[in-house]
C-alpha positions in Angstrom: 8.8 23.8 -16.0 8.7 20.1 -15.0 6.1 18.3 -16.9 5.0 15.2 -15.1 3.5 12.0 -16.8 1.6 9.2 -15.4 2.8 5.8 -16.7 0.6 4.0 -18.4 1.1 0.5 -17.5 0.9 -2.7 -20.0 -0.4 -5.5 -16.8 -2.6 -5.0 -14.6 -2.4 -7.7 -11.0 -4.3 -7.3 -8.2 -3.4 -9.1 -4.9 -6.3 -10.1 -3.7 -8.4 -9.7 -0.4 -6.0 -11.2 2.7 -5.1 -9.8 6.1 -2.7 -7.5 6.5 0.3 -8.9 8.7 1.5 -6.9 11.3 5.2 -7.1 10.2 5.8 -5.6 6.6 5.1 -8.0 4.0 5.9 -7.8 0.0 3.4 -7.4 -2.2 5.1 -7.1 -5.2 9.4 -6.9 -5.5 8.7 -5.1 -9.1 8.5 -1.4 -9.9 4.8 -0.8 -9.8 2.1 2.0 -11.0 0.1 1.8 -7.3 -3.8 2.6 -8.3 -5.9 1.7 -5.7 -6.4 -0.1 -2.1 -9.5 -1.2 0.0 -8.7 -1.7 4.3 -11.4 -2.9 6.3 -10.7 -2.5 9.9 -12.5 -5.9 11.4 -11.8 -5.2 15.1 -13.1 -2.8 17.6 -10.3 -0.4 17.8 -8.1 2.2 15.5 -5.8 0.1 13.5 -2.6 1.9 11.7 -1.6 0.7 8.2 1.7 1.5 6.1 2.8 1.2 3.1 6.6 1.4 1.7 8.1 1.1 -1.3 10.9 -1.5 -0.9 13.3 1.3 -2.5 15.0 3.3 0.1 15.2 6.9 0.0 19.0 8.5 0.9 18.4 7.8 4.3 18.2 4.2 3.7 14.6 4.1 5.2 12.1 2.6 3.3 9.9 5.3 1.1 6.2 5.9 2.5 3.6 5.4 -0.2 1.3 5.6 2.2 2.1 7.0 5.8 1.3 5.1 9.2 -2.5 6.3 8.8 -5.2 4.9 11.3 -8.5 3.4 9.9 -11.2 3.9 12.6 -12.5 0.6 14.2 -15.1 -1.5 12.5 -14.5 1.0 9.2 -13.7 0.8 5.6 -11.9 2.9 3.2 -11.0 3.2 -0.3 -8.0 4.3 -1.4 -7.3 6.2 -5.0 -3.1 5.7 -4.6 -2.9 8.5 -7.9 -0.7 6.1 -9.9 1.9 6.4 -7.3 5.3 4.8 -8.7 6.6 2.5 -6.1 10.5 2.0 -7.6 11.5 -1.2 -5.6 7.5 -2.9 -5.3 5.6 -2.5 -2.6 5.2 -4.1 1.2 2.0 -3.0 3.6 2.1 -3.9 7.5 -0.4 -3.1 10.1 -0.4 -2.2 13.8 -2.3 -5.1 14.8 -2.5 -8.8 13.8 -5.3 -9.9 12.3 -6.8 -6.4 12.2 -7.0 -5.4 8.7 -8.3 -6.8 5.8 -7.0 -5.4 2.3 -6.8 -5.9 -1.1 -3.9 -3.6 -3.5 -3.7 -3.2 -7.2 -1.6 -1.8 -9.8 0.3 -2.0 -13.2 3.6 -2.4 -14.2 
């Protein structure tokens, strides 16, 4: 039986409200405890968002935190990222330019 923990961080950060870029950009080049994200899609069609840890899995692609997932146009959503461990930090990208608005936070 594996018995799974969730890490209990001693800082909090937040990186605040900007616009996603549409080539992956680092949020954070630290292990992180991932808690929660906010994405508004600002324009008027589907946008896709990812999100890697800068780690790399055996493959030596980056791991997906969160998978190329499409926010509906003119939509937001909010994310509960379960205290997700990203090993290397974290980087987000979108499909578009200009597209998506976000805000991350976490703990480490």
């Amino acid at each position: 039986m594996t018995i799974f923990t969730t890490p209990q961080p001693a800082y909090f950060w937040s990186y605040g409200l900007t616009v996603i870029p549409s080539s992956p950009a680092t949020v954070l080049a630290k292990t992180t405890v991932l808690l929660k994200m906010w994405l508004s899609n600002v324009t008027a069609d589907a946008v896709t968002v990812l999100v890697t840890d800068l780690s790399t899995e055996a493959s030596g692609s980056p791991c997906q935190v969160w998978p190329a997932v499409t926010i509906a146009a003119n939509s937001v959503v909010v994310i509960d990222l379960g205290s997700v461990v990203a090993n290397g930090g974290v980087a987000w990208s979108a499909s578009a330019a200009n597209a998506i608005h976000g805000q991350i936070s976490g703990g480490y």
